[in-house]
PDB file of N, CA, C and O in Angstrom:
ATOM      1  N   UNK A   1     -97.454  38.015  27.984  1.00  0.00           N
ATOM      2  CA  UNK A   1     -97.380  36.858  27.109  1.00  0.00           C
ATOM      3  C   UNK A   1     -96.059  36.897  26.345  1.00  0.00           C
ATOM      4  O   UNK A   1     -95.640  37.928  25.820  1.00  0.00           O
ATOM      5  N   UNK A   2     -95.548  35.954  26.315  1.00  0.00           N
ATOM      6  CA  UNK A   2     -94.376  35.579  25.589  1.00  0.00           C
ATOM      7  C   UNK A   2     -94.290  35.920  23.928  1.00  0.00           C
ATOM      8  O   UNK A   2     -95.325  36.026  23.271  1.00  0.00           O
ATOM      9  N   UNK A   3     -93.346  36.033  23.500  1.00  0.00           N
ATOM     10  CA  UNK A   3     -93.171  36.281  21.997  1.00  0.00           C
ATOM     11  C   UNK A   3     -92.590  35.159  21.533  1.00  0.00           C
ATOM     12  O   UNK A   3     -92.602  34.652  20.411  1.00  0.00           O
ATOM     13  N   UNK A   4     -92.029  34.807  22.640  1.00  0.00           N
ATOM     14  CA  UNK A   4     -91.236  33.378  21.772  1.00  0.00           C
ATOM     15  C   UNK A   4     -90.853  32.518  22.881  1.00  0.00           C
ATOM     16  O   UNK A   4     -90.195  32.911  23.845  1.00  0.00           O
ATOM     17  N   UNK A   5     -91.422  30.959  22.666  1.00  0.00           N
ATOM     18  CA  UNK A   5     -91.485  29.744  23.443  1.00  0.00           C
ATOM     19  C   UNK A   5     -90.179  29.075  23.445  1.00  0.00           C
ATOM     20  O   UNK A   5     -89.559  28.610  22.488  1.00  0.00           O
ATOM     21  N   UNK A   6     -89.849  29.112  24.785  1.00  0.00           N
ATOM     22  CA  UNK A   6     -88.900  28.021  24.833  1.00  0.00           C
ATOM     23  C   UNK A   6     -88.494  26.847  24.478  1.00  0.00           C
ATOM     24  O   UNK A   6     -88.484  25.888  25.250  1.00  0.00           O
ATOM     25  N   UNK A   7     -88.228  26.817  23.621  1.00  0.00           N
ATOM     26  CA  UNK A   7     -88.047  25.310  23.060  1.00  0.00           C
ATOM     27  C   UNK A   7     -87.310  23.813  23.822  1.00  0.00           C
ATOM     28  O   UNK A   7     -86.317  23.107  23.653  1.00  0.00           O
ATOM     29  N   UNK A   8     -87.979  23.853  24.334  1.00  0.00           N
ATOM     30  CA  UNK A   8     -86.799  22.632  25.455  1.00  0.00           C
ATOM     31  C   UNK A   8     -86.888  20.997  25.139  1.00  0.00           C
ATOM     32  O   UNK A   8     -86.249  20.160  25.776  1.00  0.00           O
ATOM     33  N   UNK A   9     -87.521  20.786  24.373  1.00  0.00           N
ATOM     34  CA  UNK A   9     -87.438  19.122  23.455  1.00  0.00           C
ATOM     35  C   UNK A   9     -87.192  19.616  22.000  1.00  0.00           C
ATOM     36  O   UNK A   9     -87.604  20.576  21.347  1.00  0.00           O
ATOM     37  N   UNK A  10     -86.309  18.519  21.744  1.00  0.00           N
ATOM     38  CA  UNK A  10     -85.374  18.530  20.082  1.00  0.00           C
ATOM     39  C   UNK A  10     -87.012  17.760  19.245  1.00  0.00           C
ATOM     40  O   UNK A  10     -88.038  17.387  19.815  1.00  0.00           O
ATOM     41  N   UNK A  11     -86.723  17.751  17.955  1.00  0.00           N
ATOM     42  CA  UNK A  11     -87.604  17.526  16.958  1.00  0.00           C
ATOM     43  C   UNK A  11     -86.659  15.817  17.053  1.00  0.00           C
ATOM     44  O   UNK A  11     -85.436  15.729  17.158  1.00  0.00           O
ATOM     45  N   UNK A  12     -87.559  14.721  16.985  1.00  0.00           N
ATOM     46  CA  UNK A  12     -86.567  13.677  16.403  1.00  0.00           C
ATOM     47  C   UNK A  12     -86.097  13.572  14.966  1.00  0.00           C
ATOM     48  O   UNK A  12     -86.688  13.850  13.922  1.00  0.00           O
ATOM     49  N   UNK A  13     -84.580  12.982  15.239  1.00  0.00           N
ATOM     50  CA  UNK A  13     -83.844  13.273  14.004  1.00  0.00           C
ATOM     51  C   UNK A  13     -82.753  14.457  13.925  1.00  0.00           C
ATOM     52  O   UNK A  13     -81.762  14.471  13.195  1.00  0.00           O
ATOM     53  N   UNK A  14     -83.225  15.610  14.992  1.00  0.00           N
ATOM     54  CA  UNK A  14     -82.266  16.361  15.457  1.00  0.00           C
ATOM     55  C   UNK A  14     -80.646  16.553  15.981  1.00  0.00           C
ATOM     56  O   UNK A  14     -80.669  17.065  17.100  1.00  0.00           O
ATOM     57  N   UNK A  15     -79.573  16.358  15.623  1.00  0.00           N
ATOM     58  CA  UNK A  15     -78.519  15.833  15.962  1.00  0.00           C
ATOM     59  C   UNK A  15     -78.042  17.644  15.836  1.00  0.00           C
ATOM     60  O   UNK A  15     -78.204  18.524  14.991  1.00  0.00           O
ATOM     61  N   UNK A  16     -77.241  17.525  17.497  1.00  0.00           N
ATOM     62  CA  UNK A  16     -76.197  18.654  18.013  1.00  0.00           C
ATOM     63  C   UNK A  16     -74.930  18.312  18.194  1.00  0.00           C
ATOM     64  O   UNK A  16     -74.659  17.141  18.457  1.00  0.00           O
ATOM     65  N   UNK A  17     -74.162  19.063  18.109  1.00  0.00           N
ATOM     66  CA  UNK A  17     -72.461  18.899  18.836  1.00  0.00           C
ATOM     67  C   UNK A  17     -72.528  19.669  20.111  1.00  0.00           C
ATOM     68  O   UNK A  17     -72.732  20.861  19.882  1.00  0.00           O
ATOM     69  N   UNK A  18     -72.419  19.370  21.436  1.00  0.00           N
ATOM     70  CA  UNK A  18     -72.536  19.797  22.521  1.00  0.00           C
ATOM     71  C   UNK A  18     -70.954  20.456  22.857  1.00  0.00           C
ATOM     72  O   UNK A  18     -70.182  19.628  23.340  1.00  0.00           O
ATOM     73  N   UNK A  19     -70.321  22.030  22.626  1.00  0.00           N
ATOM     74  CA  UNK A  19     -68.704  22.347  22.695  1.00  0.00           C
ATOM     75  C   UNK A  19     -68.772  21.865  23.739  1.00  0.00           C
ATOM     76  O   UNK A  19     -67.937  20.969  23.860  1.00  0.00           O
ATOM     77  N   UNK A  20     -69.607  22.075  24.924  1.00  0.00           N
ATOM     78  CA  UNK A  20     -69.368  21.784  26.503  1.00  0.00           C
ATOM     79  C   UNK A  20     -68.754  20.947  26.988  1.00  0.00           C
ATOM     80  O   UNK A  20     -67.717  21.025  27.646  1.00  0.00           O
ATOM     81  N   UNK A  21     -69.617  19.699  26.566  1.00  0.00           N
ATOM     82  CA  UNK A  21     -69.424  18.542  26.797  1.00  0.00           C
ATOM     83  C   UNK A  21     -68.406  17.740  25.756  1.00  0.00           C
ATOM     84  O   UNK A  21     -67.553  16.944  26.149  1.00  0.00           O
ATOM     85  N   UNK A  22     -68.578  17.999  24.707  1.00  0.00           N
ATOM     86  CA  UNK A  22     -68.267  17.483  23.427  1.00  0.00           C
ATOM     87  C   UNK A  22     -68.416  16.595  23.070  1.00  0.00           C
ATOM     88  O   UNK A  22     -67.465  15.915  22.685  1.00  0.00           O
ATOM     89  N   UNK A  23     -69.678  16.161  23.022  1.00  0.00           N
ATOM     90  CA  UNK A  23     -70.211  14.928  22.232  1.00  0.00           C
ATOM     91  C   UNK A  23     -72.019  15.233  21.456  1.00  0.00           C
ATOM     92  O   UNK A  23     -72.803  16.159  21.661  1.00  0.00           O
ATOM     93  N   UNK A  24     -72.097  14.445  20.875  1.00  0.00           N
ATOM     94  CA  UNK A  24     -73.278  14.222  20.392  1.00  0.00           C
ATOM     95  C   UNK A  24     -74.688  13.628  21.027  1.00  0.00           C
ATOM     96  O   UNK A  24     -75.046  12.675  21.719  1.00  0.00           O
ATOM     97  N   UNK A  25     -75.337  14.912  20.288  1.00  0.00           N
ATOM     98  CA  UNK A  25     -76.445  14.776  21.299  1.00  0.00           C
ATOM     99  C   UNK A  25     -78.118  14.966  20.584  1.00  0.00           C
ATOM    100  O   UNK A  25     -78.749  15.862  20.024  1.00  0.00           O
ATOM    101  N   UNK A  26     -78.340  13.581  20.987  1.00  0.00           N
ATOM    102  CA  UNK A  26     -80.006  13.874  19.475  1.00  0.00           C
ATOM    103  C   UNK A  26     -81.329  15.078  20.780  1.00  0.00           C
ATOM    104  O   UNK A  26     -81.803  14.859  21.895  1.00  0.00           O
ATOM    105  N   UNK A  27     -81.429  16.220  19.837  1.00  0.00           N
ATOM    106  CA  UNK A  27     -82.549  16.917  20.822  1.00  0.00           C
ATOM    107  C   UNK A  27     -81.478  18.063  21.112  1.00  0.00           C
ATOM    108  O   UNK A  27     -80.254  17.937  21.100  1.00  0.00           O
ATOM    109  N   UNK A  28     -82.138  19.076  21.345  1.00  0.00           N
ATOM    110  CA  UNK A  28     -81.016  20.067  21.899  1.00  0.00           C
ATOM    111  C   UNK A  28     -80.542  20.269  23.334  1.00  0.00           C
ATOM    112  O   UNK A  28     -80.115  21.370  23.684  1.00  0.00           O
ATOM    113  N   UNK A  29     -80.603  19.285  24.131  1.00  0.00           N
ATOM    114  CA  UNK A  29     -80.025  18.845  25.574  1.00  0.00           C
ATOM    115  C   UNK A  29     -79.407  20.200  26.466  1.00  0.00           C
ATOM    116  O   UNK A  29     -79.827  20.722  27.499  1.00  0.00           O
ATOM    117  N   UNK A  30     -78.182  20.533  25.563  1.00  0.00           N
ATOM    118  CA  UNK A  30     -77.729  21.660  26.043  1.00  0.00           C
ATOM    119  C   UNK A  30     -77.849  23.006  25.434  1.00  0.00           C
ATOM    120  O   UNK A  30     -78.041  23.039  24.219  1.00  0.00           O
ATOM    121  N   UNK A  31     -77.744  24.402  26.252  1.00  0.00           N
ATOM    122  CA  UNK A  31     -77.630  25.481  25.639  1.00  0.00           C
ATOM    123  C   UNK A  31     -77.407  26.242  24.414  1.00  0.00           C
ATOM    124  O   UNK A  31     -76.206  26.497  24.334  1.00  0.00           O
ATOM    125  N   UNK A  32     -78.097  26.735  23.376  1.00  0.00           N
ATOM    126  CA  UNK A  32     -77.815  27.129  22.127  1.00  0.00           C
ATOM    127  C   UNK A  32     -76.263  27.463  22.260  1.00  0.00           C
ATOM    128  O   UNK A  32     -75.569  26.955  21.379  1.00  0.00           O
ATOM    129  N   UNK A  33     -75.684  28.140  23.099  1.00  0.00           N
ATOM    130  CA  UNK A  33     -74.818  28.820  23.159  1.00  0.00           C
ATOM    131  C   UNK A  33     -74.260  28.382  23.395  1.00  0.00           C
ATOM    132  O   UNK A  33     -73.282  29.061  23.706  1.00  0.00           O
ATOM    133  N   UNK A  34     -74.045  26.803  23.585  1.00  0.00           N
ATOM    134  CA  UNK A  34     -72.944  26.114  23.803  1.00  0.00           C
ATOM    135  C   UNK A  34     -72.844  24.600  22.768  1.00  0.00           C
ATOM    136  O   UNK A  34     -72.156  23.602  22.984  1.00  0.00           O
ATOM    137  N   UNK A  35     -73.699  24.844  21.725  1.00  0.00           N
ATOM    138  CA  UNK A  35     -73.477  23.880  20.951  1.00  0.00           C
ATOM    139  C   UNK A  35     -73.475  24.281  19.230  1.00  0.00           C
ATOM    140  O   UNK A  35     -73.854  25.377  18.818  1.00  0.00           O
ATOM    141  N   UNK A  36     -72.992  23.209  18.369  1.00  0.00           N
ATOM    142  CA  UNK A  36     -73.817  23.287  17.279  1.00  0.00           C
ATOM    143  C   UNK A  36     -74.756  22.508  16.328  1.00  0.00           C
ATOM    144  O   UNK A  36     -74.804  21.278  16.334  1.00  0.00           O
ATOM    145  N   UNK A  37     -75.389  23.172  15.632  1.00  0.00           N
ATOM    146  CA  UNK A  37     -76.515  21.969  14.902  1.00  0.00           C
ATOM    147  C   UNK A  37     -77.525  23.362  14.945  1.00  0.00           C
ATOM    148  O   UNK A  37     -77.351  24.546  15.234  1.00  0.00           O
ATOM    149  N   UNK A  38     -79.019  22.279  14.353  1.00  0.00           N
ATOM    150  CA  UNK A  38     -78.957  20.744  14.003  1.00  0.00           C
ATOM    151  C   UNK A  38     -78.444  20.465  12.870  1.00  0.00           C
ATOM    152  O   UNK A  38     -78.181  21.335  12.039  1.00  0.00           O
ATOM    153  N   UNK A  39     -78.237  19.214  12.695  1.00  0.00           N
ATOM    154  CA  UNK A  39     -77.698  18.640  11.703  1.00  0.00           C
ATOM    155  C   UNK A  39     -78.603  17.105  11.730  1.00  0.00           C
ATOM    156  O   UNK A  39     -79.174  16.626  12.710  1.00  0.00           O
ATOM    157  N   UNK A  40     -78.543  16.670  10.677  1.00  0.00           N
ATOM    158  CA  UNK A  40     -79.336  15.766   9.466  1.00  0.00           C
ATOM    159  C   UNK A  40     -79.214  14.144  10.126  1.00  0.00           C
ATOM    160  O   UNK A  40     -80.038  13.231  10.060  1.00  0.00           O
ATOM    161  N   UNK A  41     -78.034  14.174  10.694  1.00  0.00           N
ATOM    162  CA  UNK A  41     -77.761  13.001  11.444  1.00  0.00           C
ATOM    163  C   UNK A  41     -76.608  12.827  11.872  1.00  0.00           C
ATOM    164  O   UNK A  41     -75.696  13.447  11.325  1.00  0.00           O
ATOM    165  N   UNK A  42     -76.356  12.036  12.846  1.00  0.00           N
ATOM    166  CA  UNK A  42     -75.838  12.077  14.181  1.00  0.00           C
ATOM    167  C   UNK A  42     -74.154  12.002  13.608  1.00  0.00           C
ATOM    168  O   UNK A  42     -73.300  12.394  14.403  1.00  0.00           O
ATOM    169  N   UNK A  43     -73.769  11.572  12.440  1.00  0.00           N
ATOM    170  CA  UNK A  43     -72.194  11.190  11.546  1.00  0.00           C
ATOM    171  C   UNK A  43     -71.837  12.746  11.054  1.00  0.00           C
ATOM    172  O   UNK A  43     -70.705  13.191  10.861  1.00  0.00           O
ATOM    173  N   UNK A  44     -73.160  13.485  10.898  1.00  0.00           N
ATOM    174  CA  UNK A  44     -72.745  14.754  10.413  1.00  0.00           C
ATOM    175  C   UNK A  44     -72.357  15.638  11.791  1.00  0.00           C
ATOM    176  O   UNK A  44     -71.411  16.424  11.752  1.00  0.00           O
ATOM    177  N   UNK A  45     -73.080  15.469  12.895  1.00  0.00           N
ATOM    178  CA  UNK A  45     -73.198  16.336  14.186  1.00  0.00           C
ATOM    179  C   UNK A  45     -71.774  15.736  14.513  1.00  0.00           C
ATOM    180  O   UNK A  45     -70.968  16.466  15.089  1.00  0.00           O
ATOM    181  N   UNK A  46     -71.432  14.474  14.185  1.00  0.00           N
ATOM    182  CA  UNK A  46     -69.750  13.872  14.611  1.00  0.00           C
ATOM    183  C   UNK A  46     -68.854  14.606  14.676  1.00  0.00           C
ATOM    184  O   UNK A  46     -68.032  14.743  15.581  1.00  0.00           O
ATOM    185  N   UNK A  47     -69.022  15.467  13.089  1.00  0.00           N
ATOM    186  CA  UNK A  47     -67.930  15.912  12.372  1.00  0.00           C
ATOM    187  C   UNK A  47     -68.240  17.368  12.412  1.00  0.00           C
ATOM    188  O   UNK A  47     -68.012  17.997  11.378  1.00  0.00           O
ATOM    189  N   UNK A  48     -68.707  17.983  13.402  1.00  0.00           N
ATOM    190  CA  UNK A  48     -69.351  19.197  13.483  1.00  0.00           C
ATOM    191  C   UNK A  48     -67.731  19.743  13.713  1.00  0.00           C
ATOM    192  O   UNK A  48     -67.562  20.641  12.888  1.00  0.00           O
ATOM    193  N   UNK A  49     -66.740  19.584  14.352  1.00  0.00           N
ATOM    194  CA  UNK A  49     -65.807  20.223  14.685  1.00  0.00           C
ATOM    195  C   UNK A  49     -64.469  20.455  13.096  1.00  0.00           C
ATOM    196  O   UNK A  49     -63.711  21.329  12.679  1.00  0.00           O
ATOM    197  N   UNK A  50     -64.828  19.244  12.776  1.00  0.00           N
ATOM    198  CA  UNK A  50     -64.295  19.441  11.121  1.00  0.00           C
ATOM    199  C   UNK A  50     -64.495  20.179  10.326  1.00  0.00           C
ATOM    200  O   UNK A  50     -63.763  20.818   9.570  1.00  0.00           O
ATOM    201  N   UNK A  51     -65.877  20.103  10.517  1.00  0.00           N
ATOM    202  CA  UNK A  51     -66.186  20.939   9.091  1.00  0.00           C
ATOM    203  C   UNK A  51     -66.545  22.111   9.580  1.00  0.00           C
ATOM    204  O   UNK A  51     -67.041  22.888   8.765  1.00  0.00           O
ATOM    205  N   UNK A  52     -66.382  22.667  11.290  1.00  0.00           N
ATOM    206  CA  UNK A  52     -66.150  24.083  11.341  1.00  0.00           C
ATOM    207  C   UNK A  52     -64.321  24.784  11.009  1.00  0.00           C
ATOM    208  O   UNK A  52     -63.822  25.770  10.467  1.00  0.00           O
ATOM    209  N   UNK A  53     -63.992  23.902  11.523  1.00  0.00           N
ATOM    210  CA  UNK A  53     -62.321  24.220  10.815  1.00  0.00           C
ATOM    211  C   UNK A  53     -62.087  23.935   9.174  1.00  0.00           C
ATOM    212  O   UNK A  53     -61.037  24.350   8.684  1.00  0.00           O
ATOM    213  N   UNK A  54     -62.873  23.364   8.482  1.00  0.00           N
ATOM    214  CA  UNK A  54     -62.706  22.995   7.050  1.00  0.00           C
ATOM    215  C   UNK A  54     -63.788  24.879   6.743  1.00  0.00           C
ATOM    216  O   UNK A  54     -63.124  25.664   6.065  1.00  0.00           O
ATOM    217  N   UNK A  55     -64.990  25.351   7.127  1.00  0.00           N
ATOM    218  CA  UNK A  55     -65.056  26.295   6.804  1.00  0.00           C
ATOM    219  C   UNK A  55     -64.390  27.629   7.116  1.00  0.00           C
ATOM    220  O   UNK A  55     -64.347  28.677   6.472  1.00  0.00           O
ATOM    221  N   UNK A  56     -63.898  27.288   8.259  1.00  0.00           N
ATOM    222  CA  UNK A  56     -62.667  28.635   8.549  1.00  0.00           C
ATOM    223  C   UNK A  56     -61.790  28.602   8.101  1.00  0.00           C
ATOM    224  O   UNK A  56     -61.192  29.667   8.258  1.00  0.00           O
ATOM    225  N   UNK A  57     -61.006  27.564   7.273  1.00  0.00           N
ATOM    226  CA  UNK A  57     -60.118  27.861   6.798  1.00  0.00           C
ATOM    227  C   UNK A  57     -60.504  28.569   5.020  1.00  0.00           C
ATOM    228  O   UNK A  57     -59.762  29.224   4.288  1.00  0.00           O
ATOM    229  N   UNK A  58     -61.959  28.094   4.787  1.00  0.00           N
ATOM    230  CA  UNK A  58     -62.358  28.030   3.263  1.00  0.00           C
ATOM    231  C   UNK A  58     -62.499  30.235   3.447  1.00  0.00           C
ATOM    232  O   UNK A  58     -61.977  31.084   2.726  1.00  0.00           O
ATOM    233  N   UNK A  59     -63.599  30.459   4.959  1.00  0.00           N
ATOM    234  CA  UNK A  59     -63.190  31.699   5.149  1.00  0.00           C
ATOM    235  C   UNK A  59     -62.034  32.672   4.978  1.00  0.00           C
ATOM    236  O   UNK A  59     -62.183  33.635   4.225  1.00  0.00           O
ATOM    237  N   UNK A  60     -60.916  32.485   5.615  1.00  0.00           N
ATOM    238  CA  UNK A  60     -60.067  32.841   5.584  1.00  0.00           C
ATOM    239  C   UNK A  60     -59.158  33.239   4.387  1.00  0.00           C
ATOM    240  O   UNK A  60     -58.442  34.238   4.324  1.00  0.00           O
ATOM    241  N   UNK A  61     -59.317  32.305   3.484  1.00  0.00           N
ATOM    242  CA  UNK A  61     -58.464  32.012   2.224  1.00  0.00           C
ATOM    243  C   UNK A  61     -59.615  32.669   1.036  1.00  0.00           C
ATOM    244  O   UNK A  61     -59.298  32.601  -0.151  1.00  0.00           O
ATOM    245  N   UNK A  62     -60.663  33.163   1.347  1.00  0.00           N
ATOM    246  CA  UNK A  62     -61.803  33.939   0.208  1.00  0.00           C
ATOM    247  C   UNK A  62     -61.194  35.252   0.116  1.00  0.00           C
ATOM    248  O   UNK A  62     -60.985  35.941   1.114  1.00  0.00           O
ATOM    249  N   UNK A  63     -60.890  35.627  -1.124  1.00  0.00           N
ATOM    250  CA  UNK A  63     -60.925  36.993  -0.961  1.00  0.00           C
ATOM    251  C   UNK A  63     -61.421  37.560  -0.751  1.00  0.00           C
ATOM    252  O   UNK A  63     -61.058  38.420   0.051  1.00  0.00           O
ATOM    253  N   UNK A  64     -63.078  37.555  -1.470  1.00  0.00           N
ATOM    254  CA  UNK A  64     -64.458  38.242  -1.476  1.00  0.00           C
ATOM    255  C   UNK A  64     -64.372  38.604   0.005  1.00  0.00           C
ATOM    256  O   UNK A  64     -64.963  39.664   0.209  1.00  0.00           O
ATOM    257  N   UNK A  65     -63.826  38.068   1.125  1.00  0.00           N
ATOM    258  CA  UNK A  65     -64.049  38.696   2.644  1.00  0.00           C
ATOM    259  C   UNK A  65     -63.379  39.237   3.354  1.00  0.00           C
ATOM    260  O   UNK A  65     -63.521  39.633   4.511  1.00  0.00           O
ATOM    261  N   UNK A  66     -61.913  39.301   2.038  1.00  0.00           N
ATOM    262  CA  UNK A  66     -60.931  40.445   2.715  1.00  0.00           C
ATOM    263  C   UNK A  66     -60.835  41.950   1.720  1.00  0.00           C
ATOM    264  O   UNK A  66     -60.511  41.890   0.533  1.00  0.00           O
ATOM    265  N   UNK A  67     -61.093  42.967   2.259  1.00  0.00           N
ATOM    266  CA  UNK A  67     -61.080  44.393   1.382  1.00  0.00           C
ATOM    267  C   UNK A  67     -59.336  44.464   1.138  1.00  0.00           C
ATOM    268  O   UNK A  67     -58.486  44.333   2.018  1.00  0.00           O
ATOM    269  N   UNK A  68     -59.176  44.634   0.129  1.00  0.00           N
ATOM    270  CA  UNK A  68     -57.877  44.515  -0.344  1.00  0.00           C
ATOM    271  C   UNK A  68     -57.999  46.325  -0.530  1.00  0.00           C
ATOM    272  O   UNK A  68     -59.004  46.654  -1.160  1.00  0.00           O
ATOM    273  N   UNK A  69     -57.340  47.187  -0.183  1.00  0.00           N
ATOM    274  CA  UNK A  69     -56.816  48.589  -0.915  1.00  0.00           C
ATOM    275  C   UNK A  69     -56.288  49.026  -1.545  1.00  0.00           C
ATOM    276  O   UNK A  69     -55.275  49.443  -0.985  1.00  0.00           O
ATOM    277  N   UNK A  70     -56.313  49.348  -2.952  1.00  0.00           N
ATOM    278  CA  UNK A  70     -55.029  49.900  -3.740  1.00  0.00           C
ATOM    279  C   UNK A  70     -54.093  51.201  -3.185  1.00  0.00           C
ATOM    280  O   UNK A  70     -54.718  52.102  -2.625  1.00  0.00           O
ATOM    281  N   UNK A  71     -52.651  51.338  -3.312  1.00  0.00           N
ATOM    282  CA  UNK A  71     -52.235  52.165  -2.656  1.00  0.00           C
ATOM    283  C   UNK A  71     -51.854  52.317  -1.515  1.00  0.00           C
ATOM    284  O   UNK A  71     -52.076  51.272  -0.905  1.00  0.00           O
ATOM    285  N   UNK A  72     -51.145  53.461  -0.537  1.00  0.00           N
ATOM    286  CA  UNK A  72     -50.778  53.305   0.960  1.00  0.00           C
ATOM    287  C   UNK A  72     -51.803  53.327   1.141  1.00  0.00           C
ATOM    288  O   UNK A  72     -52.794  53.732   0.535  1.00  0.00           O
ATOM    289  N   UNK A  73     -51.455  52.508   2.728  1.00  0.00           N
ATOM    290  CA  UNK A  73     -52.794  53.047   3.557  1.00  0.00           C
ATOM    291  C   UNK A  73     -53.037  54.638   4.305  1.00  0.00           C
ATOM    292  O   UNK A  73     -52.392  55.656   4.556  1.00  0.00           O
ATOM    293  N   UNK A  74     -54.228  54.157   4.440  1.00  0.00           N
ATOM    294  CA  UNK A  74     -54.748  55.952   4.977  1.00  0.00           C
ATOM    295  C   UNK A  74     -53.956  56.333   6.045  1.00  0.00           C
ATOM    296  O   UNK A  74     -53.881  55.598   7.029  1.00  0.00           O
ATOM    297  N   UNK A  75     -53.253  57.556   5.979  1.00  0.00           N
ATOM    298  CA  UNK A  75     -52.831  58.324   7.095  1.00  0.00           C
ATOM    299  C   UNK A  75     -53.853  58.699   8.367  1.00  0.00           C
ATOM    300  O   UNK A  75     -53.440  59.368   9.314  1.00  0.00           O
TER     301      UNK A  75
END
């Protein structure tokens, strides 16, 4: 017996960004592993590629996620 069911129909209201394909897609159509979501509605799943580059850059620029060292570095 299974531990965990395949999920192969989206909940309606479900909105993905398909990288594959690259478009929008209500239901999860394609592979977890090849998309992202869900998201709230289909203008937000639009902009799925934005606001993954609007958070990598917010990443990047945090300090809290870079260890800064006082001193040389370790030999």
């Amino acid at each position: 017996m299974a531990l965990f069911k395949k999920r192969t129909v989206g909940k309606p209201g479900e909105w993905y960004y398909c990288l594959e394909h690259k478009k929008v897609e209500e239901g999860p159509d394609c592979p977890a592993k090849d998309r992202f979501g869900p998201y709230a509605s289909r203008q937000e799943a639009e902009r799925a590629m934005e606001t993954a580059a609007e958070r990598n850059v917010d990443w990047e620029t945090d300090p809290r996620w870079h260890d800064r060292q006082e001193g040389p570095p370790p030999n």
